[in-house]
C-alpha positions, 0 to 999 in steps of 0.5 A, a space after each residue: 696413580 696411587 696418591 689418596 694415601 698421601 692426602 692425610 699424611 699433606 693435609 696434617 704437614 699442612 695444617 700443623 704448618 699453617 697453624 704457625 702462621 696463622 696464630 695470632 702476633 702480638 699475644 703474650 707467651 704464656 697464652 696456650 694458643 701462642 707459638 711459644 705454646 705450640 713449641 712447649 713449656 720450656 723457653 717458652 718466650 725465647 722460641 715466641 721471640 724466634 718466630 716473631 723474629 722470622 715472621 717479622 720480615 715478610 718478604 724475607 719470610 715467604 721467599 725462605 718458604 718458597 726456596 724450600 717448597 720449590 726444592 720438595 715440589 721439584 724432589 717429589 713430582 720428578 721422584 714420583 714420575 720416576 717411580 711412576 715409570 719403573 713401575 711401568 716396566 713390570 706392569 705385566 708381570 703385575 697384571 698376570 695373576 695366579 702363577 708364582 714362578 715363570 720359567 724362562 729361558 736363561 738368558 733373560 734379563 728383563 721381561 721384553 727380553 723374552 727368549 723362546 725355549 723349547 715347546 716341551 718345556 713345559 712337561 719338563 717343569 710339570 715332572 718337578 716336585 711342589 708343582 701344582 700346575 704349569 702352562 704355555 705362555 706367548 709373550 711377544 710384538 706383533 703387527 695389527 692392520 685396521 681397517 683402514 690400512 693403517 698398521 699398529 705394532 701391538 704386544 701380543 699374549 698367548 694364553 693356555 687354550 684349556 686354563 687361560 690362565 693368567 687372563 686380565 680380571 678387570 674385564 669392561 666388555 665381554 667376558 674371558 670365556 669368549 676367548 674359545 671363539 675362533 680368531 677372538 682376542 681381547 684388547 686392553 682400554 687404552 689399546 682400543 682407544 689408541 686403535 680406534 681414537 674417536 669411537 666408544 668401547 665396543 666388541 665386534 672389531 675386525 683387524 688382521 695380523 699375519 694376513 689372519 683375522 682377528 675379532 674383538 670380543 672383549 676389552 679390559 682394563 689394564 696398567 700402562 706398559 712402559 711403550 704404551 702399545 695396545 695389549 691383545 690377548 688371545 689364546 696360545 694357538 692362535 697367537 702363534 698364528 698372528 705371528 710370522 714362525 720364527 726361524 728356530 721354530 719356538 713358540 715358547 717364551 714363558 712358563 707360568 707356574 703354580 707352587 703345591 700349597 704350603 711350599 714356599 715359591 723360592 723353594 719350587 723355584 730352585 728345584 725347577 732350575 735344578 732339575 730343568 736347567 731353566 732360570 725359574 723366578 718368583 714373581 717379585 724376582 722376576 719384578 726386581 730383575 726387570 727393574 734391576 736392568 732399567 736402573 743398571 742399563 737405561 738413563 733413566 735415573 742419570 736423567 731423573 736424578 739430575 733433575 732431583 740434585 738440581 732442585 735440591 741445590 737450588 732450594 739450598 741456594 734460595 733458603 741459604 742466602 735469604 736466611 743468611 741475610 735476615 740474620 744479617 739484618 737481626 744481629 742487633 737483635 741477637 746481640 742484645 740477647 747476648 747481651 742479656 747473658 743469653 747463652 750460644 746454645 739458645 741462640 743455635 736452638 732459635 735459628 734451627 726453630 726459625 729453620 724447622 718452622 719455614 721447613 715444614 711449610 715448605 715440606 707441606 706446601 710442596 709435597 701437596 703441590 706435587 699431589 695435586 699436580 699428579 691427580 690433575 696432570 693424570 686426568 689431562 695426560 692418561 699416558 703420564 707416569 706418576 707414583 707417590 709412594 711413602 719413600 718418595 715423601 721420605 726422601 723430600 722430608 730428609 731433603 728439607 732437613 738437609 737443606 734447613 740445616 745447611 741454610 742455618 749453617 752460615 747464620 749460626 756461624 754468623 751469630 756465634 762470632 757475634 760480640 754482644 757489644 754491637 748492639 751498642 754501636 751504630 751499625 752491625 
């Protein structure tokens, strides 16, 4: 989870937030620390009059906060796991390091997708002009027996046997180079744990896949996978023997592919598929098509932008009505400030004022809700998906306007049809 960007980003929405309720009532508008201070010079004692007005109803006050801060809590933890698992679809292509372009069979459309080509291909994409270096890569599931009988379905790399290029960097145990060792493989941390739950990190692992054994001399750390299987990597050859052949004889789904210095890799990328008659993608390519497919061919959107429209509808319903009715209940006030020859446009600015300040702390409360919920839910939870990029905090400040101004609506509505006779009269 990437969350401690956001910290001074919640910690400022929070404090200039907090500042407003926390500032003392009752002081005179002209002091420098009033709230008329805070929101500027001009209008002054009007937009002091507006939160006095706001804060004055207690209830009515923390029930509008709690409408829009349940709608910007729900927007950004749902928008956040969302993020958390897209990008967990293309957390391979992320961990591969070192190749600019994979070449591919042209009929993939996502990475799981894998479609072998021909073993050869790899000489064919060597031959292209701006190709510094290309290699084999196996990608591919196959079926782990422990020990104790028990069968793990596991995602199974194969690496070039001279260059092991594309090998995780963040090793725990042992090293890349032990991969030359007959029948070594190494497996990623939450792997190992899900193989062996209650046993510490350790090499020296004996499992079977194929009716071959396979050793584990090292474990490393590595992004989640959208299925959550454990990850082993050995060397190209040796992977082909942990799987049964295939009927077509290919072994090949992937080439990974360096660019000469100085040539752009969308430019190698495009000779490679002129020349070979393969689909040949950038990584970020290769990332946006994985992704692509997921948003186009999954429910998962539909199912996490139900959730979003959801809570921002009902933190529009909650701010709408509350709003409406503390209106409602201070129309005498804004009668007799029209009375008083007030013009509408002020009346307008001091329900958006009335509107903004209980936006901003319902932005700042909940945002930082949903960060500390996705710090403390990924410590309880490794499995959970979480991801709280700055467009997530974009789009629950947009949502909060949008609800702000559609809860101020009604209420202006209200006070703009408003005779300022009423303040005469027994009742509004």
């Amino acid at each position: 989870m990437r969350t401690g960007c956001l910290f001074p980003v919640w910690l400022a929405t929070c404090y200039s937030s907090f500042s407003v309720i926390l500032l003392r009532e009752g002081a005179p508008p002209s002091s420098q620390d009033t709230l008329a201070g805070i929101l500027g010079r001009k209008g002054d004692a009007v937009n002091w009059i507006a939160l006095k007005m706001l804060m004055g109803d207690k209830s009515k006050y923390f029930a509008i906060v709690f409408g829009v801060s349940f709608a910007c809590f729900l927007i950004a933890e749902q928008s956040a796991v969302f993020c958390g698992v897209m990008l967990r679809t293309t957390s391979q292509i992320r961990d591969t390091h070192g190749a600019d372009i994979w070449v591919m069979n042209t009929g993939v459309r996502y990475l799981d997708d894998a479609k072998a080509i021909s073993d050869d291909s790899v000489f064919r994409v060597r031959s292209v002009p701006g190709v510094a270096w290309a290699v084999n890569l196996y990608r591919g599931q196959g079926q782990a027996q422990l020990a104790d009988g028990t069968y793990q379905a596991v995602i199974l790399m194969g690496l070039d046997d001279a260059t092991l290029a594309g090998a995780p960097t963040h090793m725990l145990l042992g090293s890349i180079g032990d991969l030359q060792i007959p029948d070594a493989i190494l497996v990623d941390e939450a792997g190992f744990h899900q193989m062996w739950p209650s046993e510490p990190l350790s090499t020296g692992k004996v499992i079977e896949m194929n009716q071959r054994r396979a050793v584990v001399v090292g474990v490393y750390r590595a992004s989640q996978t959208f299925m959550t299987l454990p990850i082993i990597y050995t060397r190209f050859s040796q992977a082909t023997l942990f799987v049964p052949p295939p009927p077509t004889g290919r072994l090949t789904p992937f080439v990974l592919t360096k660019a000469q210095p100085g040539l752009p890799p969308e430019q190698v990328a495009r000779r490679i598929e002129a020349q070979t008659g393969l689909k040949a993608l950038t990584k970020q390519e290769f990332l946006d098509l994985t992704m692509q497919y997921y948003l186009r061919h999954t429910g998962i959107p539909v199912n996490f932008g139900t959730t979003v429209v959801l809570a921002f509808l009902v933190g529009t319903a909650i701010a709408g009505q509350t709003f409406y009715l503390f209106t409602v209940e201070n129309l005498k006030h804004f009668g007799t400030l029209k009375a008083m020859g007030m013009r509408d446009r002020r009346l307008i600015a001091m329900i958006l004022i009335q509107g903004m300040v209980v936006g901003g702390i319902g932005y700042g409360v909940g945002v930082g809700l949903a960060t500390v919920f996705g710090i403390f839910s990924q410590r309880a939870m490794p499995l959970l998906a979480f991801f709280l990029p700055w467009q997530v905090l974009a789009l629950s400040g947009a949502a909060m306007i949008v609800i702000v101004l559609l809860a101020s609506l009604l209420s202006i509505r209200r006070v703009l049809v408003l005779e300022p006779a009423v303040v005469f009269q027994g009742g509004s």
